[in-house]
KOLGU-4560 file (N, C-alpha, C; in nm, 3 decimals, padded with zeros to 5 digits):
<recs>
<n_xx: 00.084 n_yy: -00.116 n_zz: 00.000 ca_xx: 00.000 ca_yy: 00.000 ca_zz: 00.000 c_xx: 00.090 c_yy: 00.124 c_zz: 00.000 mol: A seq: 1 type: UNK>
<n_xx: 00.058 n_yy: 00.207 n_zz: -00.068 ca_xx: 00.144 ca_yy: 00.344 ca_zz: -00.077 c_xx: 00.091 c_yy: 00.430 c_zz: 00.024 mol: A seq: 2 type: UNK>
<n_xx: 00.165 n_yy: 00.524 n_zz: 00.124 ca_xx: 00.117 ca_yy: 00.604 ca_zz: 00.231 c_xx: 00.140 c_yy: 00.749 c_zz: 00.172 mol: A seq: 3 type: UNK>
<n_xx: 00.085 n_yy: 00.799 n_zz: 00.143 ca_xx: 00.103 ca_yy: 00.971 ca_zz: 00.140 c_xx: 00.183 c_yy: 01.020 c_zz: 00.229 mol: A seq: 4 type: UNK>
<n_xx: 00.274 n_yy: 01.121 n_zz: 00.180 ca_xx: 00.336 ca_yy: 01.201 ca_zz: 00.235 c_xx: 00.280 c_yy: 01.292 c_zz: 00.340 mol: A seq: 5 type: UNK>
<n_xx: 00.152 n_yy: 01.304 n_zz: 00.313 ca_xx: 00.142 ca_yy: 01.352 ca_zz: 00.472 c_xx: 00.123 c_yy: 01.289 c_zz: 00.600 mol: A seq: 6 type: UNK>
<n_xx: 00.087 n_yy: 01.139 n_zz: 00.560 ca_xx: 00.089 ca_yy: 01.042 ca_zz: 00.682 c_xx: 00.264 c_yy: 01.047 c_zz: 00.695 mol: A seq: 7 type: UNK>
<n_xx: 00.332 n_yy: 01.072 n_zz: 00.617 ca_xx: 00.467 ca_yy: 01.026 ca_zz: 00.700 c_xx: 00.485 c_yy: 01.154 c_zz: 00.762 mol: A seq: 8 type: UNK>
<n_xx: 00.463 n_yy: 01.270 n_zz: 00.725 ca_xx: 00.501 ca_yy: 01.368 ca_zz: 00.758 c_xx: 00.429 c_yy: 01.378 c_zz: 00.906 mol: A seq: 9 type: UNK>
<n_xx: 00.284 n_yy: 01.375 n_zz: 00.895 ca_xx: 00.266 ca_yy: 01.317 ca_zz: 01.046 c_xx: 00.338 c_yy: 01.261 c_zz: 01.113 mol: A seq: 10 type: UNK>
<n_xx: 00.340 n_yy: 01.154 n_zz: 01.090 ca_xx: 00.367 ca_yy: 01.067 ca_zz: 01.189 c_xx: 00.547 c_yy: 01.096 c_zz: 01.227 mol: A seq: 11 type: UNK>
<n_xx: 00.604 n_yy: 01.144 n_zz: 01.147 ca_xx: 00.759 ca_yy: 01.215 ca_zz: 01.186 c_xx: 00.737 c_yy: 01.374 c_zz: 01.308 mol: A seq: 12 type: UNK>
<n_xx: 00.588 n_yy: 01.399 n_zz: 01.295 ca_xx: 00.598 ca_yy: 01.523 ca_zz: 01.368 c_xx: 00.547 c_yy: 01.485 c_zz: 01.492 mol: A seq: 13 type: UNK>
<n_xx: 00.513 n_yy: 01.339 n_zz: 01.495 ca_xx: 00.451 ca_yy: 01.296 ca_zz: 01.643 c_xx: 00.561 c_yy: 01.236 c_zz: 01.726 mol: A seq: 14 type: UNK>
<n_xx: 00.633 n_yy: 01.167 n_zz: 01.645 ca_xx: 00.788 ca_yy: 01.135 ca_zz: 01.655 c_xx: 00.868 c_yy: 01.255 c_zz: 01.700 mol: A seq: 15 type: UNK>
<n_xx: 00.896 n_yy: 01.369 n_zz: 01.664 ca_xx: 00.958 ca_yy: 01.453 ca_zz: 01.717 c_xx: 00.870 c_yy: 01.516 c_zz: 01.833 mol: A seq: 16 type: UNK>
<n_xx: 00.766 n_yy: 01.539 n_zz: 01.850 ca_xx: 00.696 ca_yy: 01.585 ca_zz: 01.959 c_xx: 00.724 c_yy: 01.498 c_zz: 02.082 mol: A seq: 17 type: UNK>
<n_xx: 00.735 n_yy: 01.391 n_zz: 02.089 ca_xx: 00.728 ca_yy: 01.286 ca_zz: 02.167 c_xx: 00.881 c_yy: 01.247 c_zz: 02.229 mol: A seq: 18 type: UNK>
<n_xx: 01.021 n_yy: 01.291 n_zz: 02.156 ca_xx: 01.147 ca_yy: 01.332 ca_zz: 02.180 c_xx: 01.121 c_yy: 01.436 c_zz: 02.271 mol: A seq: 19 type: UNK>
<n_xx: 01.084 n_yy: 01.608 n_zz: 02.219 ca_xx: 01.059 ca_yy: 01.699 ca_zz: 02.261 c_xx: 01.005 c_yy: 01.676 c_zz: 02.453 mol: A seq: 20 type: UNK>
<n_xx: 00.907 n_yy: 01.606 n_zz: 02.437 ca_xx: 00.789 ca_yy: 01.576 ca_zz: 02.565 c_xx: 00.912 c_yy: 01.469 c_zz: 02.588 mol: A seq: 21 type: UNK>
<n_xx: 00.989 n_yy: 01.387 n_zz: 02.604 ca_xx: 01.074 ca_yy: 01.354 ca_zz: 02.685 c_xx: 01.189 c_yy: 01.379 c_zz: 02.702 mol: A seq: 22 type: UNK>
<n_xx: 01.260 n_yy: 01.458 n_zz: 02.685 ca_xx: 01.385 ca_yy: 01.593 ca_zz: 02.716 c_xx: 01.321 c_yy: 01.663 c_zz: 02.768 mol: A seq: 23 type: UNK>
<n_xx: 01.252 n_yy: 01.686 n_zz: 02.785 ca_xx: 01.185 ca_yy: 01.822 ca_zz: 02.915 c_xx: 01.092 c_yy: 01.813 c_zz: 02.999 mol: A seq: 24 type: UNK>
<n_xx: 01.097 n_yy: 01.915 n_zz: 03.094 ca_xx: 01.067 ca_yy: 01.870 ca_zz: 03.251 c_xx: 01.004 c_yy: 01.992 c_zz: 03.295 mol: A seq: 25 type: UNK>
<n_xx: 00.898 n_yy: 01.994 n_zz: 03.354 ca_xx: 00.836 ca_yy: 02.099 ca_zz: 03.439 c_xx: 00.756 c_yy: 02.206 c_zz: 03.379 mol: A seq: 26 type: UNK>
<n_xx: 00.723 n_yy: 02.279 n_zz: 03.313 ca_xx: 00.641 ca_yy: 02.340 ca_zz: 03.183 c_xx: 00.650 c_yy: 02.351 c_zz: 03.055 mol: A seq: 27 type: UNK>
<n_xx: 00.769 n_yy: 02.310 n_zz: 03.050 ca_xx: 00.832 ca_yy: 02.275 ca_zz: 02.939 c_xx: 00.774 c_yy: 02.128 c_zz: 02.877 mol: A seq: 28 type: UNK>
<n_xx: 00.734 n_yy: 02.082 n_zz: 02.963 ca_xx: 00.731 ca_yy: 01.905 ca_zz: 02.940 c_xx: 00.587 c_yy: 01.930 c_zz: 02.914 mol: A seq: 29 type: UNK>
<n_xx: 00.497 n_yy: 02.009 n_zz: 02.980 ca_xx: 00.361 ca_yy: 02.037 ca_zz: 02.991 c_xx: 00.289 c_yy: 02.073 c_zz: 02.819 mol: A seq: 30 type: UNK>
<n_xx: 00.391 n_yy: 02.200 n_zz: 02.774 ca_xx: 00.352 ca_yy: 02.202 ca_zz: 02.652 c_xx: 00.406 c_yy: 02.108 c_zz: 02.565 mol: A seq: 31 type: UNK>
<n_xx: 00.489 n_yy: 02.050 n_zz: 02.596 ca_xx: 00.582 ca_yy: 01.935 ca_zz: 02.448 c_xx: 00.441 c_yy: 01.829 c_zz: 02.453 mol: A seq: 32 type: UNK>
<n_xx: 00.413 n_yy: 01.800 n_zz: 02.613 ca_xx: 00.266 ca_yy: 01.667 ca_zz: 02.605 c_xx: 00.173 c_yy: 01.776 c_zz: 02.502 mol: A seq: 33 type: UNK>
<n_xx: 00.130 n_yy: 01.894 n_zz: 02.528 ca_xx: 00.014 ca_yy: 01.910 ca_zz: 02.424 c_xx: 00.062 c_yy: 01.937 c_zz: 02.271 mol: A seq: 34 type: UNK>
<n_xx: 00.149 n_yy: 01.960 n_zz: 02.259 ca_xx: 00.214 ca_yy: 01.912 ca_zz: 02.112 c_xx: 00.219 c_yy: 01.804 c_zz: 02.066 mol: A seq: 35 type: UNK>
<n_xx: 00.249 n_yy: 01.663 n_zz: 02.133 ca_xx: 00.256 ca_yy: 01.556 ca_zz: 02.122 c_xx: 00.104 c_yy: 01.533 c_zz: 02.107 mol: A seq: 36 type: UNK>
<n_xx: 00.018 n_yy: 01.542 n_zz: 02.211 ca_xx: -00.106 ca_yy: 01.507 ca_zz: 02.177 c_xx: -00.146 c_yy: 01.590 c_zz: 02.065 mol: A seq: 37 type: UNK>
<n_xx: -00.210 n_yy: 01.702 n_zz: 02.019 ca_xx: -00.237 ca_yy: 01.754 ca_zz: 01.901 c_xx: -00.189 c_yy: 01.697 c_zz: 01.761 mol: A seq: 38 type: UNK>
<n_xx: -00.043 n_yy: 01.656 n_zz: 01.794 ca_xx: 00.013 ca_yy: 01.629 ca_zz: 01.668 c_xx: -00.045 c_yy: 01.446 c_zz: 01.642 mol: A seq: 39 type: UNK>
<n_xx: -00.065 n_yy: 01.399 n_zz: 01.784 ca_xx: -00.073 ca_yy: 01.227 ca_zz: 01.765 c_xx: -00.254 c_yy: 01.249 c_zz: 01.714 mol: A seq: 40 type: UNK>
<n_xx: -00.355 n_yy: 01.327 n_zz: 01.736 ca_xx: -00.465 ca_yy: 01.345 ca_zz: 01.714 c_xx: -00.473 c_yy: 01.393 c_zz: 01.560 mol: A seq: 41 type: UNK>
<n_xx: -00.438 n_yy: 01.444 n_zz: 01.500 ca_xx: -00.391 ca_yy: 01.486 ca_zz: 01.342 c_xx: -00.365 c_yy: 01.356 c_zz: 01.279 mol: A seq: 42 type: UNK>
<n_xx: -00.246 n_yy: 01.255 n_zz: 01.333 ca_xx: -00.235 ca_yy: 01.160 ca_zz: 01.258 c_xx: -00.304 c_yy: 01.048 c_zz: 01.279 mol: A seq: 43 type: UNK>
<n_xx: -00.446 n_yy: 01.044 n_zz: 01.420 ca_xx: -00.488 ca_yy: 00.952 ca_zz: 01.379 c_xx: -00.629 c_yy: 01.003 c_zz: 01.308 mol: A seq: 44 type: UNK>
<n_xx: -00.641 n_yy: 01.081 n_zz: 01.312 ca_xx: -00.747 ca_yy: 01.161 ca_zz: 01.194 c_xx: -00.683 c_yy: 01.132 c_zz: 01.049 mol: A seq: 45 type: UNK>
<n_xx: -00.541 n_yy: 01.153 n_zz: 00.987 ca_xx: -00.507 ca_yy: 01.115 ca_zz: 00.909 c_xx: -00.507 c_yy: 01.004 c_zz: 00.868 mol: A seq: 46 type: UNK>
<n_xx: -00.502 n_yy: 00.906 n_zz: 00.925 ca_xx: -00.534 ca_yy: 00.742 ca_zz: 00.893 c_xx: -00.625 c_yy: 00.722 c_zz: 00.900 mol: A seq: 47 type: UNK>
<n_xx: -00.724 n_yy: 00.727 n_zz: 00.977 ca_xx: -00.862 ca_yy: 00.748 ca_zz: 00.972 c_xx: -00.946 c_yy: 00.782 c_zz: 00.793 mol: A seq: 48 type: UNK>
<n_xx: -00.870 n_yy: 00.929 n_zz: 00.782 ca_xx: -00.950 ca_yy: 00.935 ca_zz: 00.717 c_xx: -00.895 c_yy: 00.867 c_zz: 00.560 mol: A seq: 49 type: UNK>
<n_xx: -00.810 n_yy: 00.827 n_zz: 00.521 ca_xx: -00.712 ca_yy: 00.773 ca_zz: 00.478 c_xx: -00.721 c_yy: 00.598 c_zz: 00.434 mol: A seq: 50 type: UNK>
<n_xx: -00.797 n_yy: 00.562 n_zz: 00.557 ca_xx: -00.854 ca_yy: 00.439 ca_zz: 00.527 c_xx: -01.000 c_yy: 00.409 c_zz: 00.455 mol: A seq: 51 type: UNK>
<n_xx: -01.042 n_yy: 00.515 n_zz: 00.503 ca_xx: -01.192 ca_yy: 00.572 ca_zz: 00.464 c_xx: -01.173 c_yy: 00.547 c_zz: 00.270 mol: A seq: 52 type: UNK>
<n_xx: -01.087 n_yy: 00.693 n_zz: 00.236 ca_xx: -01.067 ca_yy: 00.649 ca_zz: 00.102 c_xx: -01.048 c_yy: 00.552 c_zz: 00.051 mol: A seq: 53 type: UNK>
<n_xx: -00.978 n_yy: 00.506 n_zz: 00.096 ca_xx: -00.928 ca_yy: 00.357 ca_zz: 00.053 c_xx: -00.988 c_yy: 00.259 c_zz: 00.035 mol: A seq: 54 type: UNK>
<n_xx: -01.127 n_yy: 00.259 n_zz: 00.142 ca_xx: -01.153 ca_yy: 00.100 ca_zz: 00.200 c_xx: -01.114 c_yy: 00.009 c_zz: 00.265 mol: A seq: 55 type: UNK>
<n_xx: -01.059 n_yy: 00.059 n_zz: 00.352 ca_xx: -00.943 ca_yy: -00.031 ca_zz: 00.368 c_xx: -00.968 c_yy: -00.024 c_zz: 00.552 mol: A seq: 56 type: UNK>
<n_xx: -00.916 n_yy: -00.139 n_zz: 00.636 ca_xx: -00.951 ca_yy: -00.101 ca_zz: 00.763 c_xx: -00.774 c_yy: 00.008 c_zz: 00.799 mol: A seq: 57 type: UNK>
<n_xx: -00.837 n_yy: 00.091 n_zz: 00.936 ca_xx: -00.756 ca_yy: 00.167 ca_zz: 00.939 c_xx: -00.607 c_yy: 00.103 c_zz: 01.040 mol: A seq: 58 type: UNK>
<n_xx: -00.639 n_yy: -00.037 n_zz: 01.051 ca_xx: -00.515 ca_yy: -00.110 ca_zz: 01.128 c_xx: -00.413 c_yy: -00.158 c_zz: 01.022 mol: A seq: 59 type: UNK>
<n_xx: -00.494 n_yy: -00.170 n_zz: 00.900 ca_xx: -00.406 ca_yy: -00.155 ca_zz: 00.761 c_xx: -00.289 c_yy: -00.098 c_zz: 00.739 mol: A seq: 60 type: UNK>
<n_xx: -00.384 n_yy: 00.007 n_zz: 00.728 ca_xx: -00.306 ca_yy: 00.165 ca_zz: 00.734 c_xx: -00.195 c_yy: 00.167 c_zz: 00.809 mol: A seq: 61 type: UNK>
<n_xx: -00.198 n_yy: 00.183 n_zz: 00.944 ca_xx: -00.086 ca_yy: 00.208 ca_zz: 01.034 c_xx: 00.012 c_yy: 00.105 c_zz: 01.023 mol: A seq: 62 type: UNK>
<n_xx: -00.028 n_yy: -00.028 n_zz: 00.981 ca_xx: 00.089 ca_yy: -00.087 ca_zz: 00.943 c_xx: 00.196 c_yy: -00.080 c_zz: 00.870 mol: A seq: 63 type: UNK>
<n_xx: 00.098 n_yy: -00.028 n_zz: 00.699 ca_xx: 00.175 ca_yy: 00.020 ca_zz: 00.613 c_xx: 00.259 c_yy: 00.152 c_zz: 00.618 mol: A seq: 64 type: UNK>
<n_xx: 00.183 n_yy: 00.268 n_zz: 00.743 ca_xx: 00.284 ca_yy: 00.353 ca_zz: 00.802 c_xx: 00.396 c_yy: 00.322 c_zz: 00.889 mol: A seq: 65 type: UNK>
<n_xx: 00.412 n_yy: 00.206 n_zz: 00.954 ca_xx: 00.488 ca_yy: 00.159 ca_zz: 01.077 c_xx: 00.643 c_yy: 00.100 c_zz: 00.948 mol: A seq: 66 type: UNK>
<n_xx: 00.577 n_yy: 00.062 n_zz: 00.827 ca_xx: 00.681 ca_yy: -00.036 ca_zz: 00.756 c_xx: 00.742 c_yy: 00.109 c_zz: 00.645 mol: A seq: 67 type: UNK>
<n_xx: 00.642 n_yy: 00.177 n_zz: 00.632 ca_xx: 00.713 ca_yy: 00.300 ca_zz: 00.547 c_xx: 00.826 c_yy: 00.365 c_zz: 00.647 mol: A seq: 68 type: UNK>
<n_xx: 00.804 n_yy: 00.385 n_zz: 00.749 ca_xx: 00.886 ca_yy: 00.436 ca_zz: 00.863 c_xx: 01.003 c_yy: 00.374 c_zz: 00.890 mol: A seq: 69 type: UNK>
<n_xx: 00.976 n_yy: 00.240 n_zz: 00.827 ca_xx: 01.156 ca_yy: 00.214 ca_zz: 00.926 c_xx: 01.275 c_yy: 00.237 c_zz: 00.809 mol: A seq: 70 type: UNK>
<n_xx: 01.364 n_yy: 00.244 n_zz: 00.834 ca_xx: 01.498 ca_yy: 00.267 ca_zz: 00.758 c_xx: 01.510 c_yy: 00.155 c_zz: 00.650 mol: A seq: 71 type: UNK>
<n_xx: 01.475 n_yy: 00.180 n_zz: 00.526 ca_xx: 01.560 ca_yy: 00.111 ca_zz: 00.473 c_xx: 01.702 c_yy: 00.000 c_zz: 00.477 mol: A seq: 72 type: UNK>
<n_xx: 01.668 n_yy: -00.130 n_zz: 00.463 ca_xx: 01.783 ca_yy: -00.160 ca_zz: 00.476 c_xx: 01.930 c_yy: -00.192 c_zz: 00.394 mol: A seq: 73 type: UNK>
<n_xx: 02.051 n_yy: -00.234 n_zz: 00.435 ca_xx: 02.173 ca_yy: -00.226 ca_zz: 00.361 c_xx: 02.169 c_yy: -00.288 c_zz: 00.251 mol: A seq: 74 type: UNK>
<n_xx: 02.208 n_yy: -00.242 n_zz: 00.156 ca_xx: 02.233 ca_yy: -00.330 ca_zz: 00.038 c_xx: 02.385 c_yy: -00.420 c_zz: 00.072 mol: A seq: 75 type: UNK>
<n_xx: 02.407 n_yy: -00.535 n_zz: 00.072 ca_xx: 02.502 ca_yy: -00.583 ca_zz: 00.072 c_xx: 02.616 c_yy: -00.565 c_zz: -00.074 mol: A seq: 76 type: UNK>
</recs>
């Protein structure tokens, strides 16, 4: 399944929010959690709606985002 660039792009900004919200501590940490949440609520609206088009169930989806996400591996 092909994922749109804005599901990755999501899901890289929930990824960095979620770095952010754990490097920091005390109000700092307060707003990184509502960044993290806002940004994790976007991308599951994005798959959501994403599956919708598709037809597709949306546990699909996040798979095919979980496997777009990882690194490439080595060519020997």
């Amino acid at each position: 399944m092909d994922i749109p660039r804005r599901l990755i792009e999501l899901q890289r900004a929930v990824e960095a929010a979620d770095n952010r919200y754990r490097n920091n501590a005390g109000e700092n940490a307060t707003v990184a959690l509502a960044v993290w949440s806002d940004a994790t609520a976007a991308l599951v609206q994005g798959i959501t709606a994403y599956a919708a088009e598709q037809g597709v169930p949306r546990r699909e989806v996040e798979s095919a985002l979980a496997r777009a996400m990882r690194p490439p591996l080595p060519l020997d």
